[in-house]
Backbone as a ProteinNet text record, in pm:
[ID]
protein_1_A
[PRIMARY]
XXXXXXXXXXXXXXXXXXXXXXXXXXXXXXXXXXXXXXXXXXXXXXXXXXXXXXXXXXXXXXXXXXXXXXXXXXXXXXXXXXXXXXXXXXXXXXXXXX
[TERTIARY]
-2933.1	-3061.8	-3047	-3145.2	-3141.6	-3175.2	-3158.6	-3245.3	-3344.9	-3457.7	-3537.8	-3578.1	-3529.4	-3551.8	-3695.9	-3646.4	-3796.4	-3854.6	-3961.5	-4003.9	-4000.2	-4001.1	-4038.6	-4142.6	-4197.3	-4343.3	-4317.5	-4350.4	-4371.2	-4511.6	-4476.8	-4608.6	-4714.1	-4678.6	-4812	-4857.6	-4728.5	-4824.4	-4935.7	-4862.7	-4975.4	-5112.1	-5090.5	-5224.3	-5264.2	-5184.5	-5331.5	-5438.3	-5334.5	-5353.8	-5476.4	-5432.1	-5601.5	-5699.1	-5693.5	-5804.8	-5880.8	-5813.8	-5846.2	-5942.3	-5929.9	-6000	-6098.6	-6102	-6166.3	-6317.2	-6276.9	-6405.6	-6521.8	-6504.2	-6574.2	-6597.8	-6521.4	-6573.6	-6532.6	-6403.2	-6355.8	-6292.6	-6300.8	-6325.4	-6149	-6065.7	-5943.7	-5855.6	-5937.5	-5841.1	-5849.6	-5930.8	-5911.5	-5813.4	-5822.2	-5719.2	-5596.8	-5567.9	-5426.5	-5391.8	-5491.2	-5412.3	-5364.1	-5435.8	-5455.5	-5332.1	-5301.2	-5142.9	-5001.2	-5021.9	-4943.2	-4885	-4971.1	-4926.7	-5015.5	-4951.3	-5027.3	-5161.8	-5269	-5372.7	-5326.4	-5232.1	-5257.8	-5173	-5048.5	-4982.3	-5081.5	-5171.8	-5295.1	-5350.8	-5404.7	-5451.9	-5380	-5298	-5213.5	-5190.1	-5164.1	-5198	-5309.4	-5436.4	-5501	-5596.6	-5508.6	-5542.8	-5467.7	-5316.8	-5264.7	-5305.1	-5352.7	-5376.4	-5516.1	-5622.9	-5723.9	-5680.4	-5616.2	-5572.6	-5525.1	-5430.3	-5394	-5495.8	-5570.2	-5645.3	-5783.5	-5804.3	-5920.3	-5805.9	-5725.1	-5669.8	-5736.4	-5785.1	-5897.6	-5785.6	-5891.9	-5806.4	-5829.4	-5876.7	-5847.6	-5748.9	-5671.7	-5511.4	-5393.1	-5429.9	-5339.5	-5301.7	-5099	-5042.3	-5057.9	-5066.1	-5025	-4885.5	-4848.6	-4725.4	-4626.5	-4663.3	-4606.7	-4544.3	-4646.3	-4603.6	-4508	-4570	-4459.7	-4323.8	-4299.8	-4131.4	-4111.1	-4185.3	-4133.8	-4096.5	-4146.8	-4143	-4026.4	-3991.7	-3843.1	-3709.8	-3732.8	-3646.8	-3657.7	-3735.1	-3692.3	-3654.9	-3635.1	-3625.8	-3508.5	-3450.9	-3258.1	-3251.2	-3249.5	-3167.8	-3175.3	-3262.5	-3270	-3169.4	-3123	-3054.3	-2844.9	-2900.6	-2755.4	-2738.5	-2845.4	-2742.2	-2745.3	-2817.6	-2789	-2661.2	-2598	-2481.9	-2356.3	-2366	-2288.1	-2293.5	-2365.1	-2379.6	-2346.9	-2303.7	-2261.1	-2114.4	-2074.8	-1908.2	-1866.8	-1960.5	-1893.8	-1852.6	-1972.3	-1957.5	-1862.9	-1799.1	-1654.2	-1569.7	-1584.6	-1461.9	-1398.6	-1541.2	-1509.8	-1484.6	-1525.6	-1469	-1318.6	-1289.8	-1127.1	-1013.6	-1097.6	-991	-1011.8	-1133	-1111	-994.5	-975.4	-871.5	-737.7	-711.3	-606.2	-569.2	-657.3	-640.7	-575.1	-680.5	-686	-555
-13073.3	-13035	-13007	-13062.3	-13046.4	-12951.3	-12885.9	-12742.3	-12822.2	-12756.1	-12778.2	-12744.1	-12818.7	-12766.3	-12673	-12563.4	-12488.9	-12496.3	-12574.1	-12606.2	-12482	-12531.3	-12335	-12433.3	-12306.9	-12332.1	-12275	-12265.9	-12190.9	-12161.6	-12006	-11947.4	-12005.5	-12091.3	-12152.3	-12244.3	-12310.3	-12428.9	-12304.5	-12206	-12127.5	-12108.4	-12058.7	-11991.6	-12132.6	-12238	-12314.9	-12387.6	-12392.1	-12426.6	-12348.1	-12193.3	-12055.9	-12116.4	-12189.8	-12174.5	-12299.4	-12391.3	-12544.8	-12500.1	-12416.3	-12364	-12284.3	-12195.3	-12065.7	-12169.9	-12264.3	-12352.6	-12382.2	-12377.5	-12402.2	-12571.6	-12643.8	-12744	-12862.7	-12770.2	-12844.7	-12673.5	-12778	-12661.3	-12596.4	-12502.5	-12520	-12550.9	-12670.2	-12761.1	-12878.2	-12900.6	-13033.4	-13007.5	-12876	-12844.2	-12848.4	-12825.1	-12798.3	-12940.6	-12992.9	-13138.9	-13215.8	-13216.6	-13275.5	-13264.2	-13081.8	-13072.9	-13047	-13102.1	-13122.2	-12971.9	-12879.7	-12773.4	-12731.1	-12652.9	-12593.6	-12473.7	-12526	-12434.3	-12275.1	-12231.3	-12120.8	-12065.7	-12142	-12111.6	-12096.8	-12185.2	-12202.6	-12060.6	-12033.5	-11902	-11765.5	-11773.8	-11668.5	-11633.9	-11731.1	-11729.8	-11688.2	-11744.4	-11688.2	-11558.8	-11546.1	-11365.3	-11297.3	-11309.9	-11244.5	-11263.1	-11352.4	-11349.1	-11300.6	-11283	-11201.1	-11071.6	-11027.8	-10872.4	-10817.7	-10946.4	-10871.8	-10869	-10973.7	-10959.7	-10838.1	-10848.9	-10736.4	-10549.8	-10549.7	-10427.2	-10333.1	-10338.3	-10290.2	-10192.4	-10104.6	-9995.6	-10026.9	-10216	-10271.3	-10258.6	-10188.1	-10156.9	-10272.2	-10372.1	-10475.9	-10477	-10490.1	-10485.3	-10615.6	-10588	-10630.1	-10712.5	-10805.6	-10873.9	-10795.4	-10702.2	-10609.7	-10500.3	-10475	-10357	-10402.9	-10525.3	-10604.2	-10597.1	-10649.5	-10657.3	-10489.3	-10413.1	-10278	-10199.1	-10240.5	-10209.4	-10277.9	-10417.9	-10482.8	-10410.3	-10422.4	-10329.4	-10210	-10113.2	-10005.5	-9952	-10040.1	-10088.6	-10124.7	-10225.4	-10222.4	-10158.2	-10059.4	-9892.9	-9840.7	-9821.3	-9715.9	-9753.2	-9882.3	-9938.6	-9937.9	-9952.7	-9939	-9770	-9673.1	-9506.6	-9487.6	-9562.2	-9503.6	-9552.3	-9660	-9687.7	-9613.7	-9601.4	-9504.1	-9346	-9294	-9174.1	-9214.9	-9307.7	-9311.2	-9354.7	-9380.2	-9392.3	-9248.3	-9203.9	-9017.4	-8970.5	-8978.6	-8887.7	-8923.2	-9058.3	-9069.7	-9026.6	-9058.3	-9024	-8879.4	-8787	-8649.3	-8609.4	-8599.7	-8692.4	-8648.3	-8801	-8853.1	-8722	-8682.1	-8579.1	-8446.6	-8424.5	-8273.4	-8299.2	-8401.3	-8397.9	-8409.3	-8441.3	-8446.7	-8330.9	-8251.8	-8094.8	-8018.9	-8036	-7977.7	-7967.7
-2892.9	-2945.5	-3095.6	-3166.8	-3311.4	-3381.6	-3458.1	-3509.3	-3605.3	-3632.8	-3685.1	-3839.3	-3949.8	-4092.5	-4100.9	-4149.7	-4214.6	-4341.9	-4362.9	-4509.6	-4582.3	-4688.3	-4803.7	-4919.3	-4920.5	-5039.4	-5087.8	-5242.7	-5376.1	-5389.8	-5441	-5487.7	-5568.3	-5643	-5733.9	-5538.5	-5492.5	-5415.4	-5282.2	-5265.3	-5157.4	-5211.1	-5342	-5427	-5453.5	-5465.8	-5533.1	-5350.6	-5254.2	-5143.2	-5109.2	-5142.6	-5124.3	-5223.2	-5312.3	-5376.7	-5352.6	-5313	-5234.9	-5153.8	-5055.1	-4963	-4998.5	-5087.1	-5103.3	-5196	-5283.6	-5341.9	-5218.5	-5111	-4986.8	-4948.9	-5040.5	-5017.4	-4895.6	-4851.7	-4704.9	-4643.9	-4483.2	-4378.8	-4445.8	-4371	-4351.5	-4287	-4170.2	-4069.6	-4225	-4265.2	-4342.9	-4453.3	-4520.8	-4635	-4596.9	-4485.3	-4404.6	-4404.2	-4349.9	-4303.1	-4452.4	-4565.9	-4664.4	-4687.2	-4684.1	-4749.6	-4721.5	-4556.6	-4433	-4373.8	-4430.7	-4369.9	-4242.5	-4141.2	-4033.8	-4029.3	-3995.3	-3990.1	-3982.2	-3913	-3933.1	-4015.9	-4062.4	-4169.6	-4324.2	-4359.6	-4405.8	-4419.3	-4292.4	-4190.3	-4286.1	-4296.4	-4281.3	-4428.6	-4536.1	-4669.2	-4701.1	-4653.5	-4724.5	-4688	-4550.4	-4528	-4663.6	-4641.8	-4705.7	-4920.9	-4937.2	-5076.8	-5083	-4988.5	-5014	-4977	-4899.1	-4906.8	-5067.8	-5127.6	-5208	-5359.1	-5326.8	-5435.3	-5443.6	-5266.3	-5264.5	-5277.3	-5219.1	-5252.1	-5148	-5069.5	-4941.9	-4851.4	-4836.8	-4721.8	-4579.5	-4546.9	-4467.8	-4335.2	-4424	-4327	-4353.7	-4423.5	-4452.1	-4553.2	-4560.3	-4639.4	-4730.6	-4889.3	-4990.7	-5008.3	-5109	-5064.3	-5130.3	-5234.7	-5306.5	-5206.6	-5143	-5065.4	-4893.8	-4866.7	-4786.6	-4793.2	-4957.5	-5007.5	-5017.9	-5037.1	-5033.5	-4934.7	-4813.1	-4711	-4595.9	-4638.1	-4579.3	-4657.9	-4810.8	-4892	-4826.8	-4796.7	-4746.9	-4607.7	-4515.9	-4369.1	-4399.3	-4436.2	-4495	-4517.7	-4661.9	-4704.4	-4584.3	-4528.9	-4413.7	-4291.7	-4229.7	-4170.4	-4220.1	-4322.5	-4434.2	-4390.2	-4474.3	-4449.9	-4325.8	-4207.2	-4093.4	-4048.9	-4079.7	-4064.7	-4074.7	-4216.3	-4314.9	-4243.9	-4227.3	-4139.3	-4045.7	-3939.3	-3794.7	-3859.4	-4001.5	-4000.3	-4020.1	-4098.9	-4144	-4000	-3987.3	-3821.1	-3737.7	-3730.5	-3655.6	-3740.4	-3859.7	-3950.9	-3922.1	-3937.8	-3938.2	-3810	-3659.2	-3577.5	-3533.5	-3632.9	-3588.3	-3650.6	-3802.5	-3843.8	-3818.2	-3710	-3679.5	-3528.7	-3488.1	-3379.1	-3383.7	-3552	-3599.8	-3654.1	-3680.9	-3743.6	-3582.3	-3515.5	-3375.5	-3303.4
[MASK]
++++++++++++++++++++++++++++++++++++++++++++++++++++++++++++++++++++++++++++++++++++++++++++++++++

């Protein structure tokens, strides 16, 4: 079984893809198809670039606040680590004191 390459887009091509759409002048099954990407990948851009442009207490994250929020989900994963080495460390040498 083959794995399947995952395309990557650049930010100018998403935003200009939202604004293809946002002119009203084709549905966004037709914009999608035009630019061989998937409707709801489509979908999903241009939720996320009207969130960030409206700024709305919607409840939906911003892409700003997205990357801030994976960045801070690692640190947090990283010291919990680091605190589960102390804690054997200290641990191993109170049994060596002992």
């Amino acid at each position: 079984m083959t794995k399947k390459n995952r395309r990557t887009f650049t930010t100018e091509f998403k935003r200009d893809a939202v604004r293809i759409f946002e002119s009203g002048e084709r549905s966004l099954t037709e914009v999608a198809r035009s630019l061989d990407v998937g409707t709801s990948v489509l979908g999903s851009w241009v939720t996320q670039y009207t969130s960030d442009a409206s700024k709305s207490s919607s409840g939906a994250l911003t892409t700003s606040e997205r990357d801030e929020l994976v960045r801070l989900r690692r640190e947090i994963r990283q010291l919990r680590e680091d605190r589960e080495i102390l804690k054997k460390a200290a641990a191993f040498f109170a049994k060596e004191r002992g």
